[in-house]
C-alpha positions as CSV (number, residue, x, y, z in Angstrom):
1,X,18.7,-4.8,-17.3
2,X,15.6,-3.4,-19.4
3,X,15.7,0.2,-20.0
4,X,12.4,1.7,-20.2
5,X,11.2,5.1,-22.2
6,X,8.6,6.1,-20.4
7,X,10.5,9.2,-19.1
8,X,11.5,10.5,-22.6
9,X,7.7,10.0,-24.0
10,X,6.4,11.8,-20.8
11,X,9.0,14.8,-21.9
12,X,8.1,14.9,-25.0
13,X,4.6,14.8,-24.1
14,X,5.0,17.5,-22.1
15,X,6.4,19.6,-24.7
16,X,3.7,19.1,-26.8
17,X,0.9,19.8,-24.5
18,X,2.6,22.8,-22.6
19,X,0.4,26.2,-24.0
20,X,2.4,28.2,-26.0
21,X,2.5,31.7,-26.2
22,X,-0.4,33.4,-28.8
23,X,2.4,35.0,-31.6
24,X,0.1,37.0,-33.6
25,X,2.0,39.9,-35.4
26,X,-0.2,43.1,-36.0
27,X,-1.3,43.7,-39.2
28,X,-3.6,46.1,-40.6
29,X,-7.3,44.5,-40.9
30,X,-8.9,47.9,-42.5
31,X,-8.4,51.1,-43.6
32,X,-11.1,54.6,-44.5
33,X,-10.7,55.0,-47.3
34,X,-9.7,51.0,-48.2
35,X,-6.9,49.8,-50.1
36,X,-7.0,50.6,-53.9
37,X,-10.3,52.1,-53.3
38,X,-11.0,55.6,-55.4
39,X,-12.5,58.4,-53.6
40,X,-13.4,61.8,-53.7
41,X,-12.9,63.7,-51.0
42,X,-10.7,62.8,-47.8
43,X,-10.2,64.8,-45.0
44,X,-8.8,61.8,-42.6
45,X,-7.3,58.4,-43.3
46,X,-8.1,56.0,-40.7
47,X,-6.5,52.8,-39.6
48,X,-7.9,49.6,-37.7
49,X,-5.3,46.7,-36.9
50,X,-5.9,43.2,-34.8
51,X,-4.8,43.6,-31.9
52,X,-3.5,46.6,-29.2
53,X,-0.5,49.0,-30.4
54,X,2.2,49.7,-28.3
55,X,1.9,53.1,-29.1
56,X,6.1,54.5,-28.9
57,X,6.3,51.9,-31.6
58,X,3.8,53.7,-34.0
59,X,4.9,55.0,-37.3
60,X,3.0,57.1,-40.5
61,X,3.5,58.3,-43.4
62,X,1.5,59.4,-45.7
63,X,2.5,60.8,-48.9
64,X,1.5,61.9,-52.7
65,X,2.8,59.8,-55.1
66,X,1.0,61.0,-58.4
67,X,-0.4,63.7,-59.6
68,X,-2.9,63.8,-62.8
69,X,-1.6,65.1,-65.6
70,X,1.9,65.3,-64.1
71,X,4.2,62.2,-65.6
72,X,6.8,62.4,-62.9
73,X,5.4,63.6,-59.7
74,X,7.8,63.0,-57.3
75,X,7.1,61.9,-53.9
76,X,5.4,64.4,-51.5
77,X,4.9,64.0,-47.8
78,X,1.9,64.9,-46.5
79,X,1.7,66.9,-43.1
80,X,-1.1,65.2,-40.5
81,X,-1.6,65.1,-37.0
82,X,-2.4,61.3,-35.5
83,X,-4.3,60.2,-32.8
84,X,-4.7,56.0,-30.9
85,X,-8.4,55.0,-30.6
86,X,-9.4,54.0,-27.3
87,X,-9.6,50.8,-28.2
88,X,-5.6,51.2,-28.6
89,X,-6.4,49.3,-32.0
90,X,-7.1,52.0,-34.2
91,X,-5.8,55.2,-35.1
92,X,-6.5,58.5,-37.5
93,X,-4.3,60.4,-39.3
94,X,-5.8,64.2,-39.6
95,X,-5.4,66.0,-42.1
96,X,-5.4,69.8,-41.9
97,X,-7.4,70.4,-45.5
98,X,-9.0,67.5,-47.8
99,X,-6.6,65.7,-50.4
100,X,-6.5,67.0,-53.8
101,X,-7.0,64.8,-56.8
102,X,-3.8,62.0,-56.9
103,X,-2.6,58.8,-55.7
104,X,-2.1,58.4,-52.2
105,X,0.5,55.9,-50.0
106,X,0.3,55.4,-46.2
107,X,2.9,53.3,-45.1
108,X,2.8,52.2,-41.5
109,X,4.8,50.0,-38.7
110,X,4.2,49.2,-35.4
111,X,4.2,46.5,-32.9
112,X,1.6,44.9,-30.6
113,X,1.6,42.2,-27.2
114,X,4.8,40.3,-28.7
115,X,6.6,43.3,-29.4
116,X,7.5,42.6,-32.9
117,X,7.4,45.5,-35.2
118,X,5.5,44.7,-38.5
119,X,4.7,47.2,-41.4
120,X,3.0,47.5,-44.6
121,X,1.7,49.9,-47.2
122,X,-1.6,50.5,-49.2
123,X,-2.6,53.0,-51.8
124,X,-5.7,55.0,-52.7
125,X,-6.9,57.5,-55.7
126,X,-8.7,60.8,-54.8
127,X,-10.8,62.0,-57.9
């Protein structure tokens, strides 16, 4: 008796063409001011990602991590409000005066449709 393997292809071929779900992680696609970017005076800090937040998952932090003039400037939080964009991609952190003169890290996490949470970091200067 001949065996045939028409029913394994067809399974496997099924696999193959069977849509899978999109798995795009959120990341952050821009940033006022940018990444590494100097500035002078900053009285928000906003965020844009690629895709919709789930916004319980939404976390900020932005804090002073040098000082000029002031070798070992240890870390300092800074206070802010934050609010989603409509679009539900993009958020600002408000501050409650302008930045003085240092460097600057915002560290962020959140996660979008596939409920993964992802996270990074950037810096700026303020002059």
């Amino acid at each position: 008796m001949k065996k045939t393997h028409l029913p394994s292809v067809a399974a496997v071929l099924a696999l193959f063409l069977t849509p899978a779900p999109a798995l795009a992680h959120t990341k952050l696609v821009g940033s006022t001011p940018a990444a590494n970017a100097t500035v002078s005076k900053v009285t928000a800090v906003s965020l844009k990602f690629n895709e919709r937040l789930i916004a319980s998952t939404v976390k900020t932090e932005l804090v002073m991590t040098g000082m000029p003039r002031m070798k070992d400037h240890p870390p300092m939080p800074i206070p802010f409000t934050s609010a989603m964009g409509k679009d539900g991609a993009s958020m600002t952190l408000k501050l409650k005066r302008a930045l003085g003169p240092g460097t600057y890290r915002v560290k962020w996490s959140a996660a979008g449709a596939d409920t993964h949470r992802m996270g990074g970091e950037f810096h700026f200067i303020v002059k």
